[in-house]
C-alpha positions in Angstrom: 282.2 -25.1 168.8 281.1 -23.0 166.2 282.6 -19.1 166.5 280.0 -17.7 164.1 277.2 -18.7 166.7 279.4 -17.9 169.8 280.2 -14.8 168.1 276.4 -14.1 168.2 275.8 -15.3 171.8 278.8 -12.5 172.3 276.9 -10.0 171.0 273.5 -10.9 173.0 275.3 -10.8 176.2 277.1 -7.3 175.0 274.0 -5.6 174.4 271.9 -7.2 176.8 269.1 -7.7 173.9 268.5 -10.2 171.4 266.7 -6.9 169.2 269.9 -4.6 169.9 272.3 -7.4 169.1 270.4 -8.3 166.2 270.7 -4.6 164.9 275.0 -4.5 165.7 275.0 -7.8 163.6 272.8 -6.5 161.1 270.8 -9.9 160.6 267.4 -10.6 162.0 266.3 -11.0 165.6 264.3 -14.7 164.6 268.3 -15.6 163.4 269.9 -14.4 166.2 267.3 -16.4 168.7 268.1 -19.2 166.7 271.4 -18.9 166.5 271.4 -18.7 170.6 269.2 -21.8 170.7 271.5 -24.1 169.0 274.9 -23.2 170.8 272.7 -24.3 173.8 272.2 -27.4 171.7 275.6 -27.8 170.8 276.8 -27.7 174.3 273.9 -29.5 176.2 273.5 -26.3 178.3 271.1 -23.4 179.1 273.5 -20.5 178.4 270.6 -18.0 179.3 268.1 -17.9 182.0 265.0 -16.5 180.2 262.0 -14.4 182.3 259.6 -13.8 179.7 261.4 -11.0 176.8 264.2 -10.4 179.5 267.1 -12.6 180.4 270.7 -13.4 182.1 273.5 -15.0 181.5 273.4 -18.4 183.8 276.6 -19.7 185.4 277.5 -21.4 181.9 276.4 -18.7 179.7 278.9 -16.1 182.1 281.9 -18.1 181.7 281.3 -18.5 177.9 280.6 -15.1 177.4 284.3 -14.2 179.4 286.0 -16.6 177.1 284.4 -15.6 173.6 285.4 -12.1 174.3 289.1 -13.1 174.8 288.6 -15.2 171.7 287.2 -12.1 169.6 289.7 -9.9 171.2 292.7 -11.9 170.0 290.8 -12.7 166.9 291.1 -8.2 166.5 294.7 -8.7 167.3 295.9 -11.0 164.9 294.1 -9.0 162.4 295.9 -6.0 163.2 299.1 -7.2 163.7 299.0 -8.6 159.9 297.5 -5.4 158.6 300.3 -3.9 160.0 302.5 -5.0 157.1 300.3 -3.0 154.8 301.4 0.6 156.1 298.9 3.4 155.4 298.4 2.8 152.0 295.1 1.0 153.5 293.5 0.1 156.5 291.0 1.4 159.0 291.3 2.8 162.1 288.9 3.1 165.4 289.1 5.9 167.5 287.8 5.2 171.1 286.3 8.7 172.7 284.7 9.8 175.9 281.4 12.2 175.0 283.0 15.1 175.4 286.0 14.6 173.5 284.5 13.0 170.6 281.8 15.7 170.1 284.4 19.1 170.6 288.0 17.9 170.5 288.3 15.1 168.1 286.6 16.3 164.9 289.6 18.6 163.8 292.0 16.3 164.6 290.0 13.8 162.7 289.9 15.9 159.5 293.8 16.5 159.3 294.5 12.5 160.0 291.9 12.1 157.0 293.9 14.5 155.0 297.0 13.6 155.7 296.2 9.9 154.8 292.8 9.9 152.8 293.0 5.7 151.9 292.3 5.4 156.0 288.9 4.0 156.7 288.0 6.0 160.1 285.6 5.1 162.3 284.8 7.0 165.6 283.1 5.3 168.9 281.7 7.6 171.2 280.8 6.2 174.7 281.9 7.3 178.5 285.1 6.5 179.9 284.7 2.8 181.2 282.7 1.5 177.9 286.0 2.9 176.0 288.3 1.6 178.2 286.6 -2.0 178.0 286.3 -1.6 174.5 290.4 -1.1 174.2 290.7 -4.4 176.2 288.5 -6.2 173.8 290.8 -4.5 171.1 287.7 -3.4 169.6 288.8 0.5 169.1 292.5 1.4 168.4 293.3 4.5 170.0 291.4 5.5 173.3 290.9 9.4 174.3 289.0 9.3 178.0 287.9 12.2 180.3 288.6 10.3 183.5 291.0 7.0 184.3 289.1 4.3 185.6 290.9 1.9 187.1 292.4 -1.2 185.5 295.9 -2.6 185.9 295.6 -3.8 182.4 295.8 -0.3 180.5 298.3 2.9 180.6 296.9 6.2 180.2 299.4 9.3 179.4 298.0 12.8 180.0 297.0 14.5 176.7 295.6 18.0 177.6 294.0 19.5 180.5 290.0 21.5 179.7 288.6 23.8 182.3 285.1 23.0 183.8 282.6 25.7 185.2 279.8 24.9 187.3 276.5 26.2 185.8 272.9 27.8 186.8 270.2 28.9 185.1 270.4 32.7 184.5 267.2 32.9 185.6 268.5 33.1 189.2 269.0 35.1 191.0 273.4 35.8 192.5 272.4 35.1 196.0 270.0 31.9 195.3 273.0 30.6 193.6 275.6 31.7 196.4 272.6 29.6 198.7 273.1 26.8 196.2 276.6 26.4 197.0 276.7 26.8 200.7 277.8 24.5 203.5 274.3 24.1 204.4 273.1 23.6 201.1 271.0 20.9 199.9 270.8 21.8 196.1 269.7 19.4 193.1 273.2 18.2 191.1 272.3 17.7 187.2 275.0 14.5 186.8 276.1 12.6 184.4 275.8 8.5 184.8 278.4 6.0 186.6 281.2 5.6 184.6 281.4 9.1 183.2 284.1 11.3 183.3 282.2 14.5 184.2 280.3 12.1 187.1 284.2 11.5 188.4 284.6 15.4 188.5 281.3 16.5 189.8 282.0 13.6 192.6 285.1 15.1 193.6 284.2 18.2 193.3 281.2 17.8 195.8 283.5 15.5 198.0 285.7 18.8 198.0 282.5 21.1 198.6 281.8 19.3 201.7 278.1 18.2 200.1 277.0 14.5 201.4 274.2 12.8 200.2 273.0 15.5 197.3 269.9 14.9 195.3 270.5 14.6 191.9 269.2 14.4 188.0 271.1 12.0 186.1 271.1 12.7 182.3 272.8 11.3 179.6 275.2 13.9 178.3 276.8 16.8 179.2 275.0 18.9 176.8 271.5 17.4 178.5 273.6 18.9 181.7 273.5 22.4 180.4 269.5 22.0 178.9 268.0 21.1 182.1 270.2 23.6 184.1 268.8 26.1 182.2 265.6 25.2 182.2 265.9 26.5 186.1 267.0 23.1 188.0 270.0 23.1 190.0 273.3 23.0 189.6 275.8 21.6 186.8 279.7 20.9 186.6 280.7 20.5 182.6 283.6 21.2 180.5 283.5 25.0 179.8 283.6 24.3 175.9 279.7 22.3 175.9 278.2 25.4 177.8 280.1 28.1 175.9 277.1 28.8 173.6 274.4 28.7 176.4 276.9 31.2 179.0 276.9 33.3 175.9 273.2 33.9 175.3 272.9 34.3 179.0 270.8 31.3 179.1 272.9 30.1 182.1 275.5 31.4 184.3 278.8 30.5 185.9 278.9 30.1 189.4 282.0 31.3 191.0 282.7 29.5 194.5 285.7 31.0 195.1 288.4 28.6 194.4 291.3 28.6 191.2 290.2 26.9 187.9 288.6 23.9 187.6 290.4 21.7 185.1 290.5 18.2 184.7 293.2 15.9 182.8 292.5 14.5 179.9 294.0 11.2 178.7 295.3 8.7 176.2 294.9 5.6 177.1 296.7 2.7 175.3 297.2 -1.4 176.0 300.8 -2.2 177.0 302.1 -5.3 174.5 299.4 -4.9 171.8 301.0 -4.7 168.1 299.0 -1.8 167.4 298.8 -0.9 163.2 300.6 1.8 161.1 297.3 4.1 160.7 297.2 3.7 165.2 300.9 4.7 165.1 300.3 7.6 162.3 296.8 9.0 164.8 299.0 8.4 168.2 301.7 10.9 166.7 299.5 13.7 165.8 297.7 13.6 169.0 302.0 14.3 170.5 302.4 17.0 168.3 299.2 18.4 169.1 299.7 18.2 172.8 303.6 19.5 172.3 301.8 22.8 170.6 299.2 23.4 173.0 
């Protein structure tokens, strides 16, 4: 079998578009088709059921798709474990962050690593807490920072640091609509985040503890699209305090109080038991200790 075209196939599968996969692999989409067509050659098989510019992976395509990731995964491996001989004189590293952290709490910790060892190529992968636990799995980042644990027996997460959360309104409200808002008998809109989110996890639990069943909700992207459409005068929002600090500021939303201590959620470093990780990994891991020891 040839890897370069299974690699390819991979990457289709990954990104769930021949045009997406085409732009990761930085060739063109007519050479990625191709490439597709003639691993189906090569194996006498339809690897993808096609319905017009959409497809899916058929029974075939599914279990080569599982088996080229563990082959890229171990191909990751081996690389690292022999660039671990080089130290930090070289190298790169891939940092593996949920939203939140990657947009507030990495970037300082980012520019003292860099400092400290400058010939590090860094590289920074920002997605929500399942992609980045799937993408430590597939040794495709290094070092994983999530927001939430989902659950896999194949990973252990340490706690890092906890960050409160506030729940939000717009200002434009008035204190008893938003004491309404958050009654038993309440039926307010929720501004979530998507499955697999660490702020979804919270907001989930938190309306679990609220007593709220069945709530209607906005699904956005991002946390900071959170505090936007809350302030535009919709709903609710639960966020870490640090993405609505500028908006609660201005006054352009407000913290709702319910009554109950802090909210604060437990933030985690997440790491795959066995790997041979490199030196720059080693070097990141230990300044994310000695942060957490001075916090």
């Amino acid at each position: 079998m040839n890897l370069h075209l299974l690699r390819i196939f991979v990457a289709v599968v990954d990104a769930g578009s021949f045009s997406r996969a085409a732009e990761a692999l930085r060739i063109s989409q007519p050479a990625v088709s191709k490439a597709v067509r003639e691993l189906e050659s090569q194996l006498e098989t339809t690897l993808l059921d096609r319905q017009g510019r959409s497809f899916q992976p058929s029974e075939p395509g599914q279990a080569l798709h599982t088996y080229g990731r563990s082959i890229f995964a171990l191909e990751r491996e081996a690389h690292e474990t022999v660039a671990a001989f080089y130290g930090l004189e070289r190298g790169r590293l891939t940092i593996g962050a949920s939203t939140t952290i990657a947009t507030y709490w990495l970037p300082p910790l980012v520019a003292e690593f860099h400092r400290r060892h400058p010939h590090i190529e860094i590289r920074l992968v920002s997605e929500n807490t399942k992609q980045i636990i799937e993408s430590l799995i597939d040794c495709r980042v290094d070092v994983a920072l999530v927001e939430g644990v989902a659950v896999d027996a194949r990973v252990e997460a340490r706690p890092w640091f906890k960050e409160e959360m506030v729940i939000i309104a717009a200002d434009s409200l008035e204190p008893s609509q938003v004491m309404d808002l958050t009654g038993p008998d309440s039926k307010p809109v929720w501004v979530v985040r998507e499955p697999g989110s660490g702020t979804r996890e919270a907001t989930e639990a938190l309306l679990t503890e609220l007593g709220t069943s069945s709530p209607q909700t906005i699904e956005v992207g991002s946390n900071e699209a959170i505090v936007q459409t809350v302030s535009s005068g919709i709903g609710l929002g639960l966020v870490p305090r640090i993405c609505a600090r500028d908006q609660l500021r201005l006054g352009r939303v407000r913290q709702v109080d319910i009554g109950k201590p802090a909210i604060q959620r437990q933030l985690y470093r997440v790491r795959l038991p066995h790997r041979t990780v490199s030196q720059a990994a080693i070097a990141f891991e230990a300044l994310l200790a000695r942060q957490t020891a001075e916090s």
